[in-house]
Backbone as a ProteinNet text record, in pm:
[ID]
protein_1_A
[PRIMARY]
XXXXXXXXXXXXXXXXXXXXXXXXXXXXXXXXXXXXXXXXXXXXXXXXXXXXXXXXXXXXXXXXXXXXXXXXXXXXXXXXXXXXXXXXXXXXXXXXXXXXXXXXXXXXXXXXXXXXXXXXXXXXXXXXXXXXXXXXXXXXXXXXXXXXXXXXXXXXXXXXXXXXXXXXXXXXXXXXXXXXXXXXXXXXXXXXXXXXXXXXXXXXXXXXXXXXXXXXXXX
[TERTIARY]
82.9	0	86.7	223.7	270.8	333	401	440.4	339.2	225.7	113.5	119.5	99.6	82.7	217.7	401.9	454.2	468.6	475	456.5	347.2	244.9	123.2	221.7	251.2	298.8	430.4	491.1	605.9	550.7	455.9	372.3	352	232.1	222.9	351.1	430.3	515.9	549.2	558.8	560.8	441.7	395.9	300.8	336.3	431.6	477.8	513.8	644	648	658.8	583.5	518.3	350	287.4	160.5	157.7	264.8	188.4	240.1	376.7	400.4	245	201.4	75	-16.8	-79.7	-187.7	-127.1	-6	43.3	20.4	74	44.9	-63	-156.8	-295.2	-378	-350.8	-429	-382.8	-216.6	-228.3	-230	-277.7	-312.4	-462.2	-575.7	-689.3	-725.6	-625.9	-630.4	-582	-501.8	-488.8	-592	-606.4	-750.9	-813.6	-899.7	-1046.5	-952	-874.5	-822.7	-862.1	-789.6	-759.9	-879.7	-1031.6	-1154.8	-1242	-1138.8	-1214.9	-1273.8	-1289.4	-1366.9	-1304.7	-1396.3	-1307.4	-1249.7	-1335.9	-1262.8	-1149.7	-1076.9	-895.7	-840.1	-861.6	-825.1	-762.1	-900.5	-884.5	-770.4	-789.6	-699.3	-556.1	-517.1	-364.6	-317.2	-454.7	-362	-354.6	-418.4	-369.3	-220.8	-200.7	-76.4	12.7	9	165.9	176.4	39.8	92.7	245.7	135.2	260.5	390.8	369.3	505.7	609.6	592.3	640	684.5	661.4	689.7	827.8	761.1	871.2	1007.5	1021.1	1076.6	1173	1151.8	1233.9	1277.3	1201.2	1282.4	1326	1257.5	1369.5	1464.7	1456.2	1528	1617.1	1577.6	1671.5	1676.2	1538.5	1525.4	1436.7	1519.8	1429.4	1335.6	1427.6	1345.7	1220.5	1184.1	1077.9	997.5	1040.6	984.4	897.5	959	903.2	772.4	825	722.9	589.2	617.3	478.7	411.6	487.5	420.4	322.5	417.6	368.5	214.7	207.5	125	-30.9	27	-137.9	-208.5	-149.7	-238.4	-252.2	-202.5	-215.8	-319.9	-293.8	-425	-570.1	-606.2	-684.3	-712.4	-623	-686.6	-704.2	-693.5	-731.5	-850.2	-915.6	-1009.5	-1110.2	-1078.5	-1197.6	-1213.6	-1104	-1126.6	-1212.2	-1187.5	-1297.7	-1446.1	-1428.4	-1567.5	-1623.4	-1556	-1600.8	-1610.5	-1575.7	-1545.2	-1687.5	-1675.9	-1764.4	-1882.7	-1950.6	-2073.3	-2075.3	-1991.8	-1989.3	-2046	-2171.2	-2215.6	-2219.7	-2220.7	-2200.5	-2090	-1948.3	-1843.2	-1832.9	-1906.7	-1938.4	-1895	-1902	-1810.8	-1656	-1623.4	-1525.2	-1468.3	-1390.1	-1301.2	-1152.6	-1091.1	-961.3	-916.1	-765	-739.2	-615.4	-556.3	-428.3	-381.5	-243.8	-240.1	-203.5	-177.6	-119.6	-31.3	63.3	172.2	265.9	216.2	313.2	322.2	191.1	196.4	286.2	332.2	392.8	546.6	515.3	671.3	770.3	654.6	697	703.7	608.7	581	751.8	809.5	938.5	1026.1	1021.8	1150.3	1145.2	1017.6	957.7	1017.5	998.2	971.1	1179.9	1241	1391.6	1429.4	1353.2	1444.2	1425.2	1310.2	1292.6	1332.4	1348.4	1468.7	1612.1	1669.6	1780.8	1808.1	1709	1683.1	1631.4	1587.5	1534.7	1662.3	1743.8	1827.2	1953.6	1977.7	2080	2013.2	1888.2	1822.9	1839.3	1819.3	1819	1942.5	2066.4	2203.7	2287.8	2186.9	2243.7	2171.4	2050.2	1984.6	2050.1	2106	2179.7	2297	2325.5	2486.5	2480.2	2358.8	2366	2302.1	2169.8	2098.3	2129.2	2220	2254.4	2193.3	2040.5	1918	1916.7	1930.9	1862.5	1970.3	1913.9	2012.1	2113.8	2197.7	2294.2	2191	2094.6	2007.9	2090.7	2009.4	2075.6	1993.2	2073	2041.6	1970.4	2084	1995.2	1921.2	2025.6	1938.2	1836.5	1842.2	1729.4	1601.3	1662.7	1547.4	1458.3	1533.5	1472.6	1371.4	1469.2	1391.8	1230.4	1227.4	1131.8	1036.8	1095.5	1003.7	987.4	986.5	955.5	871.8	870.4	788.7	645.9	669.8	533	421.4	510.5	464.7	347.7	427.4	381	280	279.4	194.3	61	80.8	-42	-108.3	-7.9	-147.6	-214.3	-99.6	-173.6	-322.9	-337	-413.6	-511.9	-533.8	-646	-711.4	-630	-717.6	-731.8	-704.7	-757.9	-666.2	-502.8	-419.6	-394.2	-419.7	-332.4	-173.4	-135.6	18.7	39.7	-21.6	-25.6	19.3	-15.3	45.3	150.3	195.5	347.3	440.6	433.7	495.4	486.8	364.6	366.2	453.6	441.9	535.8	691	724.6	902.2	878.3	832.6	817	831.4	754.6	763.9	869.4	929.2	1034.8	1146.6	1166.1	1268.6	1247.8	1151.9	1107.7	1146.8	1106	1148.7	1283.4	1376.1	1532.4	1552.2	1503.6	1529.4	1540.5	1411.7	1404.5	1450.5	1493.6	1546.8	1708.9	1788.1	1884.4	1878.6	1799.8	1807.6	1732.7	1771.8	1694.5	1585.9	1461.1	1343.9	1227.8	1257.3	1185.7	1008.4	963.8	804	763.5	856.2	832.1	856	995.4	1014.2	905.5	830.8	737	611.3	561.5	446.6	535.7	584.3	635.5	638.8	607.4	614.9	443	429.8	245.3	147.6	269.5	217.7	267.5	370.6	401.4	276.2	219.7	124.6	-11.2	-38.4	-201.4	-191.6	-36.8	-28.1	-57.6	-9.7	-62.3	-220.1	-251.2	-415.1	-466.6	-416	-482.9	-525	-401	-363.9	-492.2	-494.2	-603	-716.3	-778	-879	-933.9	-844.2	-858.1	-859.1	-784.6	-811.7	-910.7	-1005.6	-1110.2	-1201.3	-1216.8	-1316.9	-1266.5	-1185	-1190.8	-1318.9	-1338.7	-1416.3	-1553.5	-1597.7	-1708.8	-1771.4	-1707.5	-1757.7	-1820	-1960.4	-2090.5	-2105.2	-2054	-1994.3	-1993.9	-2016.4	-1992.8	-1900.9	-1751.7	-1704.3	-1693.2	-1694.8	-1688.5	-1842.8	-1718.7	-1816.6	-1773.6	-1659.9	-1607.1	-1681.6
-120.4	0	125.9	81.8	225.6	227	138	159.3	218.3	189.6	249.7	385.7	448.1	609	641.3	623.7	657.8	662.2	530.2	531.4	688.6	675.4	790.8	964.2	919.4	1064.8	1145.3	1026.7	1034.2	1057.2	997.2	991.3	1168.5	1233.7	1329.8	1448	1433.4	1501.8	1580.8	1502.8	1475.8	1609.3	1679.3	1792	1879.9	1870.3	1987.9	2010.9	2038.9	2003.2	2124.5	2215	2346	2347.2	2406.1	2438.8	2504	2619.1	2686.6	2601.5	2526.5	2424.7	2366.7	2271.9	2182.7	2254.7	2395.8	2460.3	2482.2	2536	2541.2	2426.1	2357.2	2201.2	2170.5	2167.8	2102.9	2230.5	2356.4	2425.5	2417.4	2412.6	2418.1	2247.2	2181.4	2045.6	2058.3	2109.2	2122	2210.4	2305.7	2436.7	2391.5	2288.3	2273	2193.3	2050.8	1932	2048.3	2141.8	2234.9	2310	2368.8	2409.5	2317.5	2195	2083.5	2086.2	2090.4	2036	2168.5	2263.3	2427	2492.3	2424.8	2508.7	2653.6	2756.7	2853.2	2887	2801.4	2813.5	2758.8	2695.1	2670.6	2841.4	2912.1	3077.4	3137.3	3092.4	3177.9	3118.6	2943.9	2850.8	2867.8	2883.6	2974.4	3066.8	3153	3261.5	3251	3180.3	3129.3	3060.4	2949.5	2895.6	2958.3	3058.3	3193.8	3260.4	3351.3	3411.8	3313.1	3181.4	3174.7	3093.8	3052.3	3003.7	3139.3	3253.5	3374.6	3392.8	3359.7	3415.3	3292.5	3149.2	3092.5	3051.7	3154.2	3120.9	3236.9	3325.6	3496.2	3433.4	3362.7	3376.6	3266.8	3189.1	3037.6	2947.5	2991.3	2899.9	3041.8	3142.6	3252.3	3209.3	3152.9	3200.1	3285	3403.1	3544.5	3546.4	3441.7	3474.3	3413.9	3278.9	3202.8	3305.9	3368.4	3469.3	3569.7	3624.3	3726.5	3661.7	3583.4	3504.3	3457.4	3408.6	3370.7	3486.3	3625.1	3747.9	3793.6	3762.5	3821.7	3721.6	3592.9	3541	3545.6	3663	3693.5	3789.8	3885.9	3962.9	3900.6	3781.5	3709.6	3652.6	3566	3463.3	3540.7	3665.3	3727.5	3753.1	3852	3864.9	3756.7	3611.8	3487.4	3442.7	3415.8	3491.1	3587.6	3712.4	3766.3	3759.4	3700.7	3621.6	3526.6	3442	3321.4	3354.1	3476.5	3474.6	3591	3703	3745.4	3624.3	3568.4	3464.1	3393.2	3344.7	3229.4	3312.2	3462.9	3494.9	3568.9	3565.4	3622.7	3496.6	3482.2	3374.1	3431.9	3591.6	3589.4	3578.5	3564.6	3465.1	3352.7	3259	3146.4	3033.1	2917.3	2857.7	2850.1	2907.8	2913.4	2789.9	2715.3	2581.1	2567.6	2519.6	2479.5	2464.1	2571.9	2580.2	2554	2529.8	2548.3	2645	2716.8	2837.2	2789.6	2892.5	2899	2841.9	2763.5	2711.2	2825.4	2965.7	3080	3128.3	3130.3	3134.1	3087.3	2965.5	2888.4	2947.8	2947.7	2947.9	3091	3235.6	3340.4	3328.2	3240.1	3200.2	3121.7	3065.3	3006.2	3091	3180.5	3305.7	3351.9	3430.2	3577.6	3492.8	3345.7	3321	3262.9	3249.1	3243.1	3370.4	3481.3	3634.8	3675.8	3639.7	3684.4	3602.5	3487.7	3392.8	3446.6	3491.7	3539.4	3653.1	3779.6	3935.9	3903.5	3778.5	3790.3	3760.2	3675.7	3627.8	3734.5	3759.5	3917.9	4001.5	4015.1	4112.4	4117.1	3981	3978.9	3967.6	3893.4	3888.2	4038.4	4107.5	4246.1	4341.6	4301.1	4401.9	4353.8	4192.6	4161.7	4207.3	4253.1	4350	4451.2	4535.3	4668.6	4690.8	4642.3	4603.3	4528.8	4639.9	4545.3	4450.8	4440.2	4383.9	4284.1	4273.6	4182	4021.4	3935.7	3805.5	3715.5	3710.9	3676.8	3561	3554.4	3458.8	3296.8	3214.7	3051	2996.9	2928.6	2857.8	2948.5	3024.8	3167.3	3117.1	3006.7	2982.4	2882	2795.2	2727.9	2768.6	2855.2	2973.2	3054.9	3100.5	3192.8	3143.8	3021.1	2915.3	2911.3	2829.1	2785.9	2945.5	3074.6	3198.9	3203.8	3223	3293.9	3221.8	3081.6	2985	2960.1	3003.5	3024.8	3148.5	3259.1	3378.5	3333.9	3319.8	3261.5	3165.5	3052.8	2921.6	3012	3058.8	3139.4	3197.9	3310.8	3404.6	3344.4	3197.4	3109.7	3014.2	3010.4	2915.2	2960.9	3112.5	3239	3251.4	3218.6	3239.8	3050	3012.5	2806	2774	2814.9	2785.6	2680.1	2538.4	2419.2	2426.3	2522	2486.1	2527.4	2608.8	2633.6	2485.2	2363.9	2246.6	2196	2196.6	2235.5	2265.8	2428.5	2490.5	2426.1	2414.8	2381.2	2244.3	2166.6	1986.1	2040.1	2142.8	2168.5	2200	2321.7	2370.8	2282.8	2196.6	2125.6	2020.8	1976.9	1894.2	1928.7	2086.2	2129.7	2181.5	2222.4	2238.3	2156.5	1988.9	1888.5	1853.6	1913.2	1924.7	2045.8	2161	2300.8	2265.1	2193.6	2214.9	2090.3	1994.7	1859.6	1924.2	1940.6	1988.5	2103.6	2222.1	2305	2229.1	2111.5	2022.3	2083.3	2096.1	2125.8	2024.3	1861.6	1819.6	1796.9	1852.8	1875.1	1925.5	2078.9	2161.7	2031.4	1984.5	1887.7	1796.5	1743.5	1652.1	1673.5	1821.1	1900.6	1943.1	1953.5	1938	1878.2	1695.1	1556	1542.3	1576.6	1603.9	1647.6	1787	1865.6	1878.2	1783.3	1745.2	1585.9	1534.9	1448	1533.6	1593.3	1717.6	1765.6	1801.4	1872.6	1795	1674	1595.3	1561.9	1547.8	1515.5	1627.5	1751.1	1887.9	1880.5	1863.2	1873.2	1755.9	1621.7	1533.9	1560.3	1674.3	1698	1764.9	1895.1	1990.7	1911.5	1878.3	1782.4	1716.8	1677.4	1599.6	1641.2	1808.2	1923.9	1953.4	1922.7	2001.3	1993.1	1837.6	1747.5	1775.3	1853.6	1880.1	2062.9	2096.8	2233.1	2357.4	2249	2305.2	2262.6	2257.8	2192.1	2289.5	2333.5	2440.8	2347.5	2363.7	2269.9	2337.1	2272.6	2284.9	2489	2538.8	2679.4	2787.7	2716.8	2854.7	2925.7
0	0	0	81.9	51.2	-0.2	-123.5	-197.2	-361.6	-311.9	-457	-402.8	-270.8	-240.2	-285.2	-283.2	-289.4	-492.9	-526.1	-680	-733	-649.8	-739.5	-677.6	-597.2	-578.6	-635.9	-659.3	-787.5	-920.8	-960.5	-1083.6	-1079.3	-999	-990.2	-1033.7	-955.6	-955.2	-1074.4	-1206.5	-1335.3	-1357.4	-1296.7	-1359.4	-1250.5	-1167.1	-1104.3	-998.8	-906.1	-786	-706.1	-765.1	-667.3	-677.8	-620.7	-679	-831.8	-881.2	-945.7	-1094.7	-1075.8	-1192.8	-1204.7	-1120.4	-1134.9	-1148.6	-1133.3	-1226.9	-1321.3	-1377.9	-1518.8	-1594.1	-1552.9	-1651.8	-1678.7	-1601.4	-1606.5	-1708.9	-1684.8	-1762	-1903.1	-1920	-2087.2	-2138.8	-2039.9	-2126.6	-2129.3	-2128.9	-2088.9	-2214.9	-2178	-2270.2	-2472.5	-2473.5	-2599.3	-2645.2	-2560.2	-2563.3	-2651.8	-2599.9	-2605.4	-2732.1	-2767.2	-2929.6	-2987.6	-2984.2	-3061.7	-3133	-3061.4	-3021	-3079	-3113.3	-3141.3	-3051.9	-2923.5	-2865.4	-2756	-2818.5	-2760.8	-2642.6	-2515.2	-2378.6	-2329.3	-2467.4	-2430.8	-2408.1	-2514.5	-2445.1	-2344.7	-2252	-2143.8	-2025.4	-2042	-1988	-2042.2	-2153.3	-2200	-2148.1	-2119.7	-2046.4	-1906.7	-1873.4	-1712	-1733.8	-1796.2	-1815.7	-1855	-1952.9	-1997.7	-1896.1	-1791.9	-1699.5	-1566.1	-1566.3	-1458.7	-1516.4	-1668	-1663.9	-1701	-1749.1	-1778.6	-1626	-1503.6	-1409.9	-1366.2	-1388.8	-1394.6	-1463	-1644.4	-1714.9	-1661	-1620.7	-1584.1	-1465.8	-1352.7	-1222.5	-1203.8	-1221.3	-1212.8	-1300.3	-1423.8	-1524.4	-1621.5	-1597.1	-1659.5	-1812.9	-1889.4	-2041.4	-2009	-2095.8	-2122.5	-2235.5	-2359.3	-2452.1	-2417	-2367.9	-2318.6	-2204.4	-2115.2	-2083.7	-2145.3	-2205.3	-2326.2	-2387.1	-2454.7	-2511.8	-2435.8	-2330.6	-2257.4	-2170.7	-2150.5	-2152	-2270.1	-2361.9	-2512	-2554.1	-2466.3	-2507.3	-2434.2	-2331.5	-2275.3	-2379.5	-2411.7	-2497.9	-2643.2	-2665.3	-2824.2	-2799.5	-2686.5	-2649.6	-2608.8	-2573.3	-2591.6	-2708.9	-2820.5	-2954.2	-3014.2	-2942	-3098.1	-3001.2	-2878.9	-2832	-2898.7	-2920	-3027	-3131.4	-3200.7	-3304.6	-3337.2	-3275	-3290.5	-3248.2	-3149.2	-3112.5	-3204	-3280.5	-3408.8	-3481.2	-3531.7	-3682.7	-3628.4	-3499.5	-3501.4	-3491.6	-3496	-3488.9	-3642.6	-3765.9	-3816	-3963.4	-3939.5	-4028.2	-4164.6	-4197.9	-4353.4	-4425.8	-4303.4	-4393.9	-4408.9	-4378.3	-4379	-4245.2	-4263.2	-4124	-4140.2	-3990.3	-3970.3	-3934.9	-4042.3	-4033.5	-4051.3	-4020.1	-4061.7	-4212.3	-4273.1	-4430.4	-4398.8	-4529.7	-4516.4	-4596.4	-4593.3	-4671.6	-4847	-4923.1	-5034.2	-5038.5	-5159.4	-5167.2	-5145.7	-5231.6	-5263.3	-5061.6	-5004.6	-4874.5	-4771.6	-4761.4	-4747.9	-4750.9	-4870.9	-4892.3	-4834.8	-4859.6	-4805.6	-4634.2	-4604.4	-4451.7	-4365.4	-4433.7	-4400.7	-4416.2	-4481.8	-4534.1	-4440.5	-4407.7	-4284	-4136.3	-4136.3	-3973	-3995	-4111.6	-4099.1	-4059.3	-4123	-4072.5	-3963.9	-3939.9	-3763.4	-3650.2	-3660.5	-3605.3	-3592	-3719.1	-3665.8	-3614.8	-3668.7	-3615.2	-3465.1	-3415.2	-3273	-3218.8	-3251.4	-3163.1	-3128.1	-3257.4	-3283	-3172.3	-3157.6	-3090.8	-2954.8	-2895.6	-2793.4	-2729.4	-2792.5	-2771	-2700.2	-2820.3	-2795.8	-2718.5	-2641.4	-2530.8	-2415.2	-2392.9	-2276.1	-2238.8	-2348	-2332.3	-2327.2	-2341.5	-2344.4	-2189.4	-2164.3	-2019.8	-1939.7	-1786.2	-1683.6	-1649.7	-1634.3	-1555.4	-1581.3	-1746	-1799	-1839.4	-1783.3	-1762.5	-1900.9	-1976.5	-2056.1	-2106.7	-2194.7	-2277.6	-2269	-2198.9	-2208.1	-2354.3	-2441.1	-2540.7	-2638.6	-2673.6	-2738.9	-2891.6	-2964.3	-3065.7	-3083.4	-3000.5	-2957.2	-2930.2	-2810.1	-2729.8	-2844.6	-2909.5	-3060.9	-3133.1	-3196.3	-3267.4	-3214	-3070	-3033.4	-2991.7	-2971.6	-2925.1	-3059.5	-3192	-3323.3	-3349.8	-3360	-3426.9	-3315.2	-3203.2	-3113.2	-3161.7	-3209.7	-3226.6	-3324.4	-3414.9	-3587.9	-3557.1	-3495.3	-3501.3	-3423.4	-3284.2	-3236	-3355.7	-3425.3	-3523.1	-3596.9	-3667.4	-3730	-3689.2	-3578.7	-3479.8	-3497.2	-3447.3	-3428	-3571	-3689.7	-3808.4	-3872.8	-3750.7	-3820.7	-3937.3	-3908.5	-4026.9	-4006.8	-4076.1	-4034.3	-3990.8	-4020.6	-4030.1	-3923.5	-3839.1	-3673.8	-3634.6	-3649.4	-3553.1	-3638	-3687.7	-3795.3	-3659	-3691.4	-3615.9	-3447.9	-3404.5	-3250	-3241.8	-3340.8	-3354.1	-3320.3	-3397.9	-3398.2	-3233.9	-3231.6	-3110.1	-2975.3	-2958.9	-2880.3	-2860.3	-2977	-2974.8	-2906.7	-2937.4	-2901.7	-2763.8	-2738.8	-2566.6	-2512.5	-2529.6	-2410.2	-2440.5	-2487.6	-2535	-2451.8	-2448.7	-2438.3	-2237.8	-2184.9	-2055.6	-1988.4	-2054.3	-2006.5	-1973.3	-2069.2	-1975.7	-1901.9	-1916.2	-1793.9	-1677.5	-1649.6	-1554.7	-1497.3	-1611.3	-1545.2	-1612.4	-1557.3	-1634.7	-1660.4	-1546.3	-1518.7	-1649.4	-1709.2	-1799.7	-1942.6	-1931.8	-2017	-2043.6	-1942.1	-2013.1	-2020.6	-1961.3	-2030.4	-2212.9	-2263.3	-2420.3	-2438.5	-2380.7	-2484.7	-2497	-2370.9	-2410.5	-2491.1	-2482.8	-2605.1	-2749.1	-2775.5	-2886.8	-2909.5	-2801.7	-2871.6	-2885.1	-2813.9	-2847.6	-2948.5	-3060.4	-3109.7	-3266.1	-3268.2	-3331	-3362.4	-3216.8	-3195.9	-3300.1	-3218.7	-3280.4	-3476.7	-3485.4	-3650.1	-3710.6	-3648.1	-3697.1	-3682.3	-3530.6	-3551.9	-3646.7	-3667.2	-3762.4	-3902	-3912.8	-4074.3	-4079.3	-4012.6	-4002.4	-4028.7	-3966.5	-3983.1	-4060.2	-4191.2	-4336.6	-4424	-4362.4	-4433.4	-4448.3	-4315.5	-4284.2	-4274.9	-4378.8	-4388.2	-4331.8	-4337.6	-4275.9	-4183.3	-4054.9	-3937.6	-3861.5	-3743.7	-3661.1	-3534	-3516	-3404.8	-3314.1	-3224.2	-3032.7	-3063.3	-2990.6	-2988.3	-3062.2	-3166.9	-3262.3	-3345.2
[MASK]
+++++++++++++++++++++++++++++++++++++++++++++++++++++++++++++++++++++++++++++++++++++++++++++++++++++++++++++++++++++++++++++++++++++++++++++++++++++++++++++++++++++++++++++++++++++++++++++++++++++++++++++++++++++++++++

């Protein structure tokens, strides 16, 4: 017997061994499920999860750029928020479903998110040297990588771009790489999770290609 309480509490652990890790985890696995699923109250559950991992990416693990980013992602996750809830009341554009872009789309889409990959990283390299405050960026091109391609996959998400779980697949790969050696592996295996939701996501959405005239979850 006490070895099943000690096994489950190890198990646990695995989503967070503070309180605010284990509401982080649980909300952005909840929070992608309900994307995946279209329905718009993943939203509001995102921005519960960016507020506090933004608090834990600045004070405990010293990535800024991951910081930034999950600041940057309260006011995103609001505007894809009124998005959906314009789009989804806006029946004379028809239903709002999952597309994928242009080939020509596409292709300008990989150029734009290569230049801002390296203009972010240049960027940030060089506010740490100029700003006492601000902490010497760990795994700056990694870090980049995975902040640019978040930016991009969000705006993509908010307008039902398939290639939004594209982007979230790299993303995540490199997260449970990114936070496995900064030995934070709670964070590490909320990114193997969400490299499988992210999958899920992409099949749901392809599924609802199929179905047009479909109104999913509450978008």
């Amino acid at each position: 017997m006490e070895n099943n309480i000690l096994a489950s509490i190890q198990w646990l652990q695995l989503f967070g061994s503070t309180p605010l890790e284990i509401i982080a985890t649980v909300s952005a696995i909840l929070g992608v499920i309900l994307i995946a699923r279209q329905n718009i109250l993943g939203w509001p559950l995102g921005i519960l999860w960016a507020s506090i991992s933004a608090w834990l990416a600045i004070t405990e693990w010293q990535l800024l750029s991951d910081g930034i980013l999950y600041l940057s992602y309260i006011p995103i996750q609001l505007y894809c928020w009124m998005v959906w809830i314009k789009r989804g009341a806006a029946v004379e554009q028809g239903a709002f479903v999952p597309q994928w872009l242009s080939q020509r789309q596409q292709q300008l889409l990989v150029v734009i998110v290569t230049l801002a990959i390296l203009g972010w990283g240049l960027g940030i390299s060089l506010l740490a040297e100029k700003v006492s405050w601000i902490p010497q960026p760990s795994l700056l091109w990694l870090d980049s990588v995975t902040t640019v391609l978040s930016f991009f996959a969000q705006f993509l998400q908010a307008r039902k771009r398939m290639e939004n779980w594209v982007g979230w697949c790299i993303v995540n790969v490199l997260g449970i790489y990114i936070y496995w050696i900064k030995a934070a592996p709670i964070y590490s295996f909320q990114y193997a999770i969400f490299l499988g939701l992210g999958i899920y996501g992409w099949i749901q959405w392809h599924r609802s290609q199929r179905l047009p005239l479909a109104v999913a979850g509450n978008s």
